[in-house]
C-alpha positions in Angstrom: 11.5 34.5 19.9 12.9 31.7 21.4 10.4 31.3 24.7 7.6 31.4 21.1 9.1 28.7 19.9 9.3 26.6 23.2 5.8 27.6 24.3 4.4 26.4 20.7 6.8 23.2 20.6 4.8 22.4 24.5 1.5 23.3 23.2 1.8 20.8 20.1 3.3 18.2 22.4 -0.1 18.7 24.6 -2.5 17.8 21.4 -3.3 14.2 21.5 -2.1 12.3 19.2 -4.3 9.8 16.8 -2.3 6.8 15.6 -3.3 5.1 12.2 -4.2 1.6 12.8 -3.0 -0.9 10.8 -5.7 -2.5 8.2 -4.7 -5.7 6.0 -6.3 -6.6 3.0 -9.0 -9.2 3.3 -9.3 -8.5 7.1 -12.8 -6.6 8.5 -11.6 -4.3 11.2 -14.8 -3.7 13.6 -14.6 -0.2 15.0 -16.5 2.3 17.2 -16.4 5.8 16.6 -17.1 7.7 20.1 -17.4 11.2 21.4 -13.7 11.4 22.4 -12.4 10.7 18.9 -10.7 13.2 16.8 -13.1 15.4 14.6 -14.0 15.0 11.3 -14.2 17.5 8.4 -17.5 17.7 8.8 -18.3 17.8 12.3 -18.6 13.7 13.2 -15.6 12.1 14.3 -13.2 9.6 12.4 -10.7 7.0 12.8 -7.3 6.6 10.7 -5.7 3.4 9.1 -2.7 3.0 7.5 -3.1 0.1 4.0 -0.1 -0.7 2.6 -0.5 -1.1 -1.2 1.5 -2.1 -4.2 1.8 -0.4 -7.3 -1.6 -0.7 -9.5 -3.2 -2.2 -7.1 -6.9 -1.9 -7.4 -8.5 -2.1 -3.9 -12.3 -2.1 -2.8 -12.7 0.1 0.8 -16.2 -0.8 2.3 -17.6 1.1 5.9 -20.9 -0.5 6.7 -22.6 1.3 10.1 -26.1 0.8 11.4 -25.4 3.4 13.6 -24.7 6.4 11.7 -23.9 7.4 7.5 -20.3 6.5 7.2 -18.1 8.7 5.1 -14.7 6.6 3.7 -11.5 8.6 2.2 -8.2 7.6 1.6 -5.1 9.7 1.1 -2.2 8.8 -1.1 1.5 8.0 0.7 1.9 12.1 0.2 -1.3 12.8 2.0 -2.9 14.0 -1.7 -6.8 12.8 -1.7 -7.1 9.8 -3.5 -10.5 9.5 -3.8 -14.1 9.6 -1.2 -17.5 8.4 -0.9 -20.2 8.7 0.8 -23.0 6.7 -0.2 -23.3 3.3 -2.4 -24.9 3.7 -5.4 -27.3 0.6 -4.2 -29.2 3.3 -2.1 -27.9 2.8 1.0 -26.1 4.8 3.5 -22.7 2.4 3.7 -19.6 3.6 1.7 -18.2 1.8 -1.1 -14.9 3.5 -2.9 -13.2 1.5 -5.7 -9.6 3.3 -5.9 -6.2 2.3 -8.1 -2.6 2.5 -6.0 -1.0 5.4 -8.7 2.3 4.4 -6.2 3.3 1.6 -3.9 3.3 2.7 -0.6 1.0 3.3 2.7 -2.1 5.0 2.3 -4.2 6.3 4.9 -8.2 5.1 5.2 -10.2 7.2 7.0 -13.5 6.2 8.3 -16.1 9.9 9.0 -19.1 9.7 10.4 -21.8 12.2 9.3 -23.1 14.7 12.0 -26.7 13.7 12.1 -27.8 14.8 15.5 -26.8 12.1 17.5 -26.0 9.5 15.0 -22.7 10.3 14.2 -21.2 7.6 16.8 -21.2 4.4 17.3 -20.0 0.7 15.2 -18.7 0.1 11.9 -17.7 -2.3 10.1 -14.2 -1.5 8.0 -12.8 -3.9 5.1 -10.6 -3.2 1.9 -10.5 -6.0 -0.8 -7.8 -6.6 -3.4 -9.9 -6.4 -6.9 -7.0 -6.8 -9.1 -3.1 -6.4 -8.6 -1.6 -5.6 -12.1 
């Protein structure tokens, strides 16, 4: 049982691991999603960021890419789906999702890029923007 336990507790130390990145509110994060990045849900890849937010916060997360369909989630501080979107409702392919803070906390943004042959790599353009804060 024990040499179990030791050879699973080595095998999880050999997974990489993928550190959130910090976003700020206001601030465009330019990113690049490449083959060697984790994969997503969906079979692109992603990148993590960690937004702190204040109770009742209202926040808008944009991912703009000309290089593939962007896919923006975020997660509450318990890891609980907050809310996704894949395309804006202005017919493009960029990501627009409009979410409330239900708790103060940090809340995880994830930028996916949807497999679409090869276009599932390459920039982006990251940004979440206070709408209201009561």
């Amino acid at each position: 049982m024990r040499k179990t336990l030791l050879a699973l507790s080595l095998a999880a130390a050999a997974v990489p691991a993928f550190a959130a990145q910090p976003l700020s509110i206001g601030t465009s994060v330019q990113g690049q999603l490449q083959a060697t990045d984790r994969s997503s849900d969906r079979g692109g890849r992603s990148h993590d960021y960690t937004l702190r937010l204040a109770e009742g916060q209202l926040v808008a997360v944009t991912v703009k890419s000309t290089d593939f369909d962007p896919v923006v989630i975020v997660f509450k501080p318990d890891g609980d789906l907050l809310g996704e979107n894949d395309d804006r409702e202005d017919g493009s392919t960029n990501s627009l999702l409009v979410v409330t803070a239900p708790e103060a906390g940090d809340y995880t943004v994830r930028v996916n890029s949807l497999p679409m042959g090869e276009g599932h790599l390459g920039a982006y353009t990251l940004r979440a923007s206070v709408i209201a804060d009561d």
